[in-house]
Backbone as JSON Lines, residues from 0, in Angstrom:
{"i":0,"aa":"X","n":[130.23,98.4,114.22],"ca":[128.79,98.41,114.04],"c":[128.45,98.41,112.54]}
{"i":1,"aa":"X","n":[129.46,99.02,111.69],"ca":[128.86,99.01,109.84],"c":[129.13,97.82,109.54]}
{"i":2,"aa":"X","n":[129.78,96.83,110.28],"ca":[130.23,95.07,109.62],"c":[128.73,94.7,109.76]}
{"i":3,"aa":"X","n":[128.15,95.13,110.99],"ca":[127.02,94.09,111.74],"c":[126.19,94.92,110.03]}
{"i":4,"aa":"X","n":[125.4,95.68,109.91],"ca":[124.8,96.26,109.41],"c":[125.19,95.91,107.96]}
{"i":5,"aa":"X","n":[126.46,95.83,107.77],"ca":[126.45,95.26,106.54],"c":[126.2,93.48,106.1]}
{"i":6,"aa":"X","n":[126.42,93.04,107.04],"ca":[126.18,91.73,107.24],"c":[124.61,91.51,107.62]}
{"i":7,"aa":"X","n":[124.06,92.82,107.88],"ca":[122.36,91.82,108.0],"c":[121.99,92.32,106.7]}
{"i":8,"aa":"X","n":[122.13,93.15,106.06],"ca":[121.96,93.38,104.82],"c":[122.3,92.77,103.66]}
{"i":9,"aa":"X","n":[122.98,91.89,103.58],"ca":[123.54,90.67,102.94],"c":[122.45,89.46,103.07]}
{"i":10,"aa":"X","n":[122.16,89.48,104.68],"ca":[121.24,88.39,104.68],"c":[120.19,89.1,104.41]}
{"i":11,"aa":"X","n":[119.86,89.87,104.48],"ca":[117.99,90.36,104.03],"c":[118.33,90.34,102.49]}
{"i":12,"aa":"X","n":[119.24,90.51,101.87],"ca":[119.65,90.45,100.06],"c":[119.49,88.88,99.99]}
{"i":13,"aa":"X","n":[120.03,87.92,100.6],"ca":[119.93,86.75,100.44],"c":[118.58,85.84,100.64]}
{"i":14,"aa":"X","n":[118.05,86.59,101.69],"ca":[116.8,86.1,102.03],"c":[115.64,86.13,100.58]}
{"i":15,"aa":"X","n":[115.64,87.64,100.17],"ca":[114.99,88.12,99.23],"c":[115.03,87.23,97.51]}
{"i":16,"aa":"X","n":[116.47,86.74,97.61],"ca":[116.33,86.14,96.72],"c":[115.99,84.6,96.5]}
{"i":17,"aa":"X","n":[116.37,84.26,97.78],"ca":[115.36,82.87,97.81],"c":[114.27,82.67,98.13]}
{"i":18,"aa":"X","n":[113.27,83.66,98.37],"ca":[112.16,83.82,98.52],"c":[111.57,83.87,97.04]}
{"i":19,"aa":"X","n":[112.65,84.92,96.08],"ca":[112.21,85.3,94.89],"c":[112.03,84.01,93.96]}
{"i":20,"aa":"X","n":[113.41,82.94,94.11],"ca":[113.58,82.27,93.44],"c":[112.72,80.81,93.97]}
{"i":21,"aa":"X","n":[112.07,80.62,94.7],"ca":[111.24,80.03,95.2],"c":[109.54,79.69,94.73]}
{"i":22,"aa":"X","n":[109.7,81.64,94.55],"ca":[108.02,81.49,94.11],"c":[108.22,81.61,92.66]}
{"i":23,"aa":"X","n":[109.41,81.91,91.87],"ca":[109.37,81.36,90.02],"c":[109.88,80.45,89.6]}
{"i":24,"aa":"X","n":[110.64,79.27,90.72],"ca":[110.8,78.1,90.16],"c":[109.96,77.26,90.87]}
{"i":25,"aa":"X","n":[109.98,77.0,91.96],"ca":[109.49,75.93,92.58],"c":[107.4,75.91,92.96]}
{"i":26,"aa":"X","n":[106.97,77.38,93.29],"ca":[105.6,77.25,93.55],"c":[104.97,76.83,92.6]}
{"i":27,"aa":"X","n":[105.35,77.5,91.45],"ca":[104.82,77.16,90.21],"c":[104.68,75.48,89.58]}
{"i":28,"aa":"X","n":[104.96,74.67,89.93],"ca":[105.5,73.61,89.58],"c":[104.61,72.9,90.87]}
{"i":29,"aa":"X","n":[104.74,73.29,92.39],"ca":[103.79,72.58,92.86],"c":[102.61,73.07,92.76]}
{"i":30,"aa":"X","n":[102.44,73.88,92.12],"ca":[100.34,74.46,92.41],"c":[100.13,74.08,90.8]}
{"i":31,"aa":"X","n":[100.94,73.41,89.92],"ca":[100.07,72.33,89.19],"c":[99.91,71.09,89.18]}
{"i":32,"aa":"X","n":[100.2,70.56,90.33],"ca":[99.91,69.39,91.01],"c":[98.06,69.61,91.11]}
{"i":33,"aa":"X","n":[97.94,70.5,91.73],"ca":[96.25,70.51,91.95],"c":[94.93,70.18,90.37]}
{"i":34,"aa":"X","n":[96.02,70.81,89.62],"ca":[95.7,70.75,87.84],"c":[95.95,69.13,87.97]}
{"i":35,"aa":"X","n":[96.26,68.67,88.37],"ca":[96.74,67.31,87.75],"c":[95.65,65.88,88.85]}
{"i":36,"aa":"X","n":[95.48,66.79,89.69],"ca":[94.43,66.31,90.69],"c":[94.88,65.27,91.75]}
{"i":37,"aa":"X","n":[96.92,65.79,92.04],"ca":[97.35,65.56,92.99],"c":[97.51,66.49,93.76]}
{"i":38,"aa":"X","n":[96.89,66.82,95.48],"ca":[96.97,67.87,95.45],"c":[96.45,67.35,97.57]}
{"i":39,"aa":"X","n":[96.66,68.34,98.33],"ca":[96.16,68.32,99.67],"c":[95.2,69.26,99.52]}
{"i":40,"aa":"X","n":[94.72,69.46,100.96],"ca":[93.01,70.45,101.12],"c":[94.27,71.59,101.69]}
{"i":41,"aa":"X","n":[94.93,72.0,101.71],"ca":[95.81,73.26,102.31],"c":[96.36,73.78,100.87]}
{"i":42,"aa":"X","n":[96.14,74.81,100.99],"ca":[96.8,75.5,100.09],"c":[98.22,76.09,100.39]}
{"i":43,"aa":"X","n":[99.1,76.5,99.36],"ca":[100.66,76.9,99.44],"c":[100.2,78.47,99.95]}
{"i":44,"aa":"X","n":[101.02,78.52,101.0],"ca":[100.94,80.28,101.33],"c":[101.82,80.87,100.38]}
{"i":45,"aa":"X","n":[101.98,82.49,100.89],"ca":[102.67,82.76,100.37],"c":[103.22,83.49,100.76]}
{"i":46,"aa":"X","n":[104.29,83.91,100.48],"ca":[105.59,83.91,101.05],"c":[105.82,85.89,100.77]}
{"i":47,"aa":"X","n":[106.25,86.23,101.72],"ca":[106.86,87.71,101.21],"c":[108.1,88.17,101.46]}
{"i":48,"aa":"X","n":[108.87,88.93,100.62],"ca":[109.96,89.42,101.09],"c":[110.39,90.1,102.55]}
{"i":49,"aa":"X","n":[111.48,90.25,102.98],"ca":[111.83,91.36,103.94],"c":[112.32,92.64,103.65]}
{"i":50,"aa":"X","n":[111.19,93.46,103.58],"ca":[111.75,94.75,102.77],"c":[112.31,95.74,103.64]}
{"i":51,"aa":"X","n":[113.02,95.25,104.77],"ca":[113.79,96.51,105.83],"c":[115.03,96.11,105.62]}
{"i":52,"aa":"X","n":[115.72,97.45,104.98],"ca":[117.13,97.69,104.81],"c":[118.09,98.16,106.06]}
{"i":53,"aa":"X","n":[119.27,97.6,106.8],"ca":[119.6,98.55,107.82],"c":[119.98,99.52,107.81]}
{"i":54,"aa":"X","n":[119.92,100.89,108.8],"ca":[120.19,101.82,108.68],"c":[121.58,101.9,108.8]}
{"i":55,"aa":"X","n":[122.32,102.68,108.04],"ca":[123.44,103.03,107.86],"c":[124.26,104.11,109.24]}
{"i":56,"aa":"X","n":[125.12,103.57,109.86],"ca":[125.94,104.43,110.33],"c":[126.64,105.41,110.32]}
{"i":57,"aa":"X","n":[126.68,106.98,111.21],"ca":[127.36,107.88,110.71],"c":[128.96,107.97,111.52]}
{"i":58,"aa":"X","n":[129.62,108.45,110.5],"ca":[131.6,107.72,110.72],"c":[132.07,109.41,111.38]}
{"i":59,"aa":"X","n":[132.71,109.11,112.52],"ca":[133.06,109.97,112.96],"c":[134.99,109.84,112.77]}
{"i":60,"aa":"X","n":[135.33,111.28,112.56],"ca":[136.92,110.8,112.88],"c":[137.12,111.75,114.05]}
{"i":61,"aa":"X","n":[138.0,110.47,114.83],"ca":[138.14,110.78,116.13],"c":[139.78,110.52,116.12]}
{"i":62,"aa":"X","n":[140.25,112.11,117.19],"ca":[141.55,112.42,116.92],"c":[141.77,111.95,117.72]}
């Protein structure tokens, strides 16, 4: 069960950063398209992290 937990936590770390790296390279770059007066009637949403960490497991030793 700590693999699973550590493994969704990897992906919520991974998620987070392409979310991050998304909205300081790439949004930026299309929402001055609208400046430039290429542009659609929809605007870019926006995007938020996943801020739930999994809970950690408690380790029993079993004789």
């Amino acid at each position: 069960m700590n693999d699973v937990g550590q493994a969704l936590g990897k992906s919520v770390s991974a998620y987070n950063r392409a979310v991050g790296s998304l909205e300081t390279r790439i949004l930026p770059a299309a929402r001055r398209f609208k400046e430039l007066g290429v542009s659609s009637d929809r605007d870019i949403p926006v995007l938020e992290s996943a801020g739930v960490v999994p809970r950690k497991t408690l380790t029993f030793d079993i004789e």
